[in-house]
C-alpha positions as CSV (number, residue, x, y, z in Angstrom):
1,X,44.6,4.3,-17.5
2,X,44.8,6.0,-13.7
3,X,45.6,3.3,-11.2
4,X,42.9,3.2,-8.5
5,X,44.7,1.3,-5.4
6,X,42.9,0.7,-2.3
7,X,45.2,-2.1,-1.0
8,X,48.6,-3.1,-2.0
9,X,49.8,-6.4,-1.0
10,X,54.0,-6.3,-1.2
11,X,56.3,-9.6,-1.5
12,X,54.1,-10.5,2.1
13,X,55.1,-13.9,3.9
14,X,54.0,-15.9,6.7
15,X,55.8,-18.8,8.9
16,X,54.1,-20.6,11.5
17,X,57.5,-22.2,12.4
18,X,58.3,-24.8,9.6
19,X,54.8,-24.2,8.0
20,X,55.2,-21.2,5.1
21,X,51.9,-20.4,4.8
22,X,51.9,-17.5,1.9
23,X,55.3,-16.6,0.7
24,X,56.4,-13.4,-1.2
25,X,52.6,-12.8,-2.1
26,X,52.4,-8.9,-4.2
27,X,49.0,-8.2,-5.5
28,X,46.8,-5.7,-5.1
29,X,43.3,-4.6,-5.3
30,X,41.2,-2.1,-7.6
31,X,39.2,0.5,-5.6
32,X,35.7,-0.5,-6.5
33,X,36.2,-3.6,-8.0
34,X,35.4,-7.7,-7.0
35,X,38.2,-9.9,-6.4
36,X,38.4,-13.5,-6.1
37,X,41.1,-15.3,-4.0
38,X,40.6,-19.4,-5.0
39,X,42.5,-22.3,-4.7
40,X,42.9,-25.5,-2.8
41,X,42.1,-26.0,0.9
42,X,45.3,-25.1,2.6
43,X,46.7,-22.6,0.0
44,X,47.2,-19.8,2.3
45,X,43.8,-18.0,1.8
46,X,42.2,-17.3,4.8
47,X,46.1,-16.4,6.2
48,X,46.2,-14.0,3.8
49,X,42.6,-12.4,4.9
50,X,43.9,-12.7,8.2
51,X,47.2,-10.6,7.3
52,X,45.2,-8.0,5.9
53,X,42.9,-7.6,8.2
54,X,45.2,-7.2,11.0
55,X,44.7,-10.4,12.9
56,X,48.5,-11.8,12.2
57,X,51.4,-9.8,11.3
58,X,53.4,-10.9,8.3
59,X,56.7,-12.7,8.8
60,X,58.4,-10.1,5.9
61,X,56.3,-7.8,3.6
62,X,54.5,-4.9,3.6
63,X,50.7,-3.9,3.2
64,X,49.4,-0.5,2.5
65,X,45.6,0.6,2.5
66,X,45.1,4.1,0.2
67,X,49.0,4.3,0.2
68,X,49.3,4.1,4.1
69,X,51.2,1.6,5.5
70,X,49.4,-0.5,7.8
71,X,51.4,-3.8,8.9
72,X,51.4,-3.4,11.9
73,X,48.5,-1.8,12.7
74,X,46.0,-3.7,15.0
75,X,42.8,-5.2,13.2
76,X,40.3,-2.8,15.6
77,X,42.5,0.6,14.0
78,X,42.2,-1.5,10.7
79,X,38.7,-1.4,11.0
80,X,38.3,2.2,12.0
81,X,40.1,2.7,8.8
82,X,38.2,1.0,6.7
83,X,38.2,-2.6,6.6
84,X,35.8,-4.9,7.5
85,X,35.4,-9.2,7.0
86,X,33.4,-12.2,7.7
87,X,35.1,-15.5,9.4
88,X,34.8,-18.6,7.4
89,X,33.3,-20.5,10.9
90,X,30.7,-17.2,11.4
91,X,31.4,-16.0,15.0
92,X,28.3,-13.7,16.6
93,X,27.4,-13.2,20.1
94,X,24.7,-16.1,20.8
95,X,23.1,-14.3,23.9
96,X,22.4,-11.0,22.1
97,X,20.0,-9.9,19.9
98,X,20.1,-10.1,15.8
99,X,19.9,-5.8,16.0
100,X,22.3,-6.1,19.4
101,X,25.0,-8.1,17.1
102,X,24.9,-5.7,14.1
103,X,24.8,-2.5,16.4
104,X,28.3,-3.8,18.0
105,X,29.8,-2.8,14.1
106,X,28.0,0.2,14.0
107,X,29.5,1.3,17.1
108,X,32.8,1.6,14.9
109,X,31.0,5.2,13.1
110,X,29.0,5.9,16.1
111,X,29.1,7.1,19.2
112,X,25.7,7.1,20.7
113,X,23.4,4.2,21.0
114,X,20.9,5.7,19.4
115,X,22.9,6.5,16.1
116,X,24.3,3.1,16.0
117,X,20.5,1.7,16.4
118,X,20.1,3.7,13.8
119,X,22.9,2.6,11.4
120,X,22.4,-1.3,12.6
121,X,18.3,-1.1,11.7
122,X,19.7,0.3,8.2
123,X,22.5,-2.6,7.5
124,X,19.9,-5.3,8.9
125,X,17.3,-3.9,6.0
126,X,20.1,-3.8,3.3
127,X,21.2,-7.2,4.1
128,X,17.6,-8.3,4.2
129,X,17.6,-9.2,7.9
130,X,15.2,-7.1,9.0
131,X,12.5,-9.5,10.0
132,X,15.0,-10.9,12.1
133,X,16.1,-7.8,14.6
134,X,14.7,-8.7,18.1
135,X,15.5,-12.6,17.2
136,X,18.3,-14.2,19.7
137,X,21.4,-14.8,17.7
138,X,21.2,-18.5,18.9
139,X,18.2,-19.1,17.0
140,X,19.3,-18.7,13.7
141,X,20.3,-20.8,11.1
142,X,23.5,-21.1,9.8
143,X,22.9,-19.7,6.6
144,X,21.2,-16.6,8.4
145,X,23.9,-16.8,10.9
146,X,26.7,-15.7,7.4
147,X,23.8,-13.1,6.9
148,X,24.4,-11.6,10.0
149,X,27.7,-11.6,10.1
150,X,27.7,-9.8,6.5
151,X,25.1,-7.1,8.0
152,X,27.6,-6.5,11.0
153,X,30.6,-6.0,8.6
154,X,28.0,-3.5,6.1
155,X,27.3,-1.7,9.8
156,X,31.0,-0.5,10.1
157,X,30.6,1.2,6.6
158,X,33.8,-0.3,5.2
159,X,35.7,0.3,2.3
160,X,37.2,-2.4,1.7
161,X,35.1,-6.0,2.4
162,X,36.8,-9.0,3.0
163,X,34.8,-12.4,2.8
164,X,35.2,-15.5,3.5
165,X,33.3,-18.1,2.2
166,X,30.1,-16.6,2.5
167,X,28.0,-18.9,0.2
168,X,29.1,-22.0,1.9
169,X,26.2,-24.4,2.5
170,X,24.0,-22.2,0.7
171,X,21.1,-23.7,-1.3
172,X,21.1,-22.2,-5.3
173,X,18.3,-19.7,-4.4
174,X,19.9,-19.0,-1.1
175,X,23.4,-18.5,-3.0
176,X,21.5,-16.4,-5.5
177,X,20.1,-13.9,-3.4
178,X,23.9,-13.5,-1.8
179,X,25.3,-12.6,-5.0
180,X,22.7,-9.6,-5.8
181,X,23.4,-8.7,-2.2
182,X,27.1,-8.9,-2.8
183,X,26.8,-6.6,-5.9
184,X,24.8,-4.4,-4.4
185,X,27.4,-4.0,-1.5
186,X,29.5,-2.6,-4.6
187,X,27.3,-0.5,-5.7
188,X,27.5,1.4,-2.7
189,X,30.9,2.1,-3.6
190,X,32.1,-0.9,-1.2
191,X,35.6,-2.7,-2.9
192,X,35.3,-6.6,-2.3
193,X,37.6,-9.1,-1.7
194,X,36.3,-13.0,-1.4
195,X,37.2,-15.7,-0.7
196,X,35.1,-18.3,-2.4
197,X,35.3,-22.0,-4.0
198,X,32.1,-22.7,-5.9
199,X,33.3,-21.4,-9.3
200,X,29.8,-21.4,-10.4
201,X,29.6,-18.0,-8.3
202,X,33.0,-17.2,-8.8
203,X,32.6,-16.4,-13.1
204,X,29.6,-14.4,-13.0
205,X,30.3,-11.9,-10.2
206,X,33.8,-11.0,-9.9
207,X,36.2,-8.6,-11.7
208,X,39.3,-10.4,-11.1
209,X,40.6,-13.6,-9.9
210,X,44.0,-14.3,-8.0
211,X,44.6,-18.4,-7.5
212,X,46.8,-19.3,-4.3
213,X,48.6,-22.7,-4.4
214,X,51.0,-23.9,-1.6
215,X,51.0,-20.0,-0.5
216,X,51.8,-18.4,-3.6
217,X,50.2,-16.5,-6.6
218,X,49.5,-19.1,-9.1
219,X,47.8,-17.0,-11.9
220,X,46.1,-13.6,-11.8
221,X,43.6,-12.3,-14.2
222,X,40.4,-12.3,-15.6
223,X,37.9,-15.3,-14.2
224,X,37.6,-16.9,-18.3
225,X,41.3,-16.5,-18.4
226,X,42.0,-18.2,-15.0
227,X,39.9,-21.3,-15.5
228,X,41.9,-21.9,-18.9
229,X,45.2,-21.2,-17.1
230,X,47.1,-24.9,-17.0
231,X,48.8,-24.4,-13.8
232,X,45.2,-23.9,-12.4
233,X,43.5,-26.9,-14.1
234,X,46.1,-28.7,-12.8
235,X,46.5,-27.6,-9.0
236,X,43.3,-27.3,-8.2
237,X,39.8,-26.8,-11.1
238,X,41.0,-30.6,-12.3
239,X,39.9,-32.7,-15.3
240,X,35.8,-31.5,-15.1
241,X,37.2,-27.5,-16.2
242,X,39.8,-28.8,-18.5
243,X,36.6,-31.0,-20.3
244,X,34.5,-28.4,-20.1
């Protein structure tokens, strides 16, 4: 079987002085594929988003996107290369327009305003925001607010997506309609990486899960396979998935 790696994760750490918030994490991620990261609250998750996205640099390790080295690259030459994420707390620019916020990503593949108008009308429809485009970013609610922070990332045509806990406070339809948007996003040849904890979405829609606990890999593997795993049960699915 050819081995299709778009990011390579290699025996990463991070210290925040006595804190070791991932340690000696190797994984990697499937071009084209949806991974899971889950686990407790405080397992190193969003740290390791952070790490590849370019917002912290690891204490020791290495991280490679399409074979390239890029620790220490800055997350805005990240992005020009490729990657894009959402923030668990969604962060937009409350003064600006809907079509203003999601034209500041497009403005990573284009040069002209009108191009990345252009591009930033076409992520708004995708993502299903398109009613919204002349609305002030202040307006919105928060589930609409993760919407456009989604439609911002889509804008810098990434290839690899990372998100954050994008279905939190969604209601089931709401959630719904984020899942057939997040496979869609894949269909467009977008690889995903999430960061989620409602399992319920977790089984259904991803390739692969990796489980985090006190800042390590846990168990790796296939979603059925994971939620059977002992360690797991134990660290973080408790006795409701072992009964079930």
């Amino acid at each position: 079987m050819t081995d299709h790696r778009i990011l390579e994760v290699k025996g990463v750490s991070k210290r925040f002085g006595g804190l070791q918030a991932n340690k000696n994490i190797t994984m990697h991620v499937q071009r084209g594929e949806i991974l899971a990261l889950i686990g407790p609250n405080g397992a190193g998750k969003s740290t390791l988003f952070n790490l590849i996205a370019g917002a912290l640099e690891p204490t020791s390790g290495e991280i490679f996107l399409e074979g390239a080295p890029i620790t220490r690259l800055p997350s805005p030459r990240r992005c020009a290369l490729g990657i894009a994420r959402t923030f668990q707390v969604p962060r937009s620019f409350d003064s600006m327009t809907v079509l203003e916020n999601v034209m500041v990503g497009a403005f990573v593949r284009h040069r002209s305003t009108q191009a990345a108008r252009s591009a930033a009308c076409d992520a708004l429809v995708f993502s299903g925001l398109d009613q919204s485009a002349d609305a002030v970013t202040g307006q919105l609610t928060p589930p609409e607010r993760r919407r456009l922070e989604l439609a911002r990332a889509i804008a810098t045509e990434p290839k690899l997506l990372l998100l954050d806990e994008v279905m939190t406070g969604l209601t089931p339809s709401e959630a719904q309609k984020g899942i057939e948007l997040i496979r869609r996003i894949r269909e467009t040849g977008t690889t995903i990486v999430m960061v989620e904890h409602v399992m319920e979405i977790v089984m259904p829609l991803v390739d692969r899960a990796i489980v985090l606990h006190n800042g390590e890999v846990l168990a790796e593997g296939q979603p059925t396979d994971v939620v059977r795993d002992e360690g797991v049960l134990s660290a973080y699915l408790g006795d409701r998935y072992r009964a079930a």
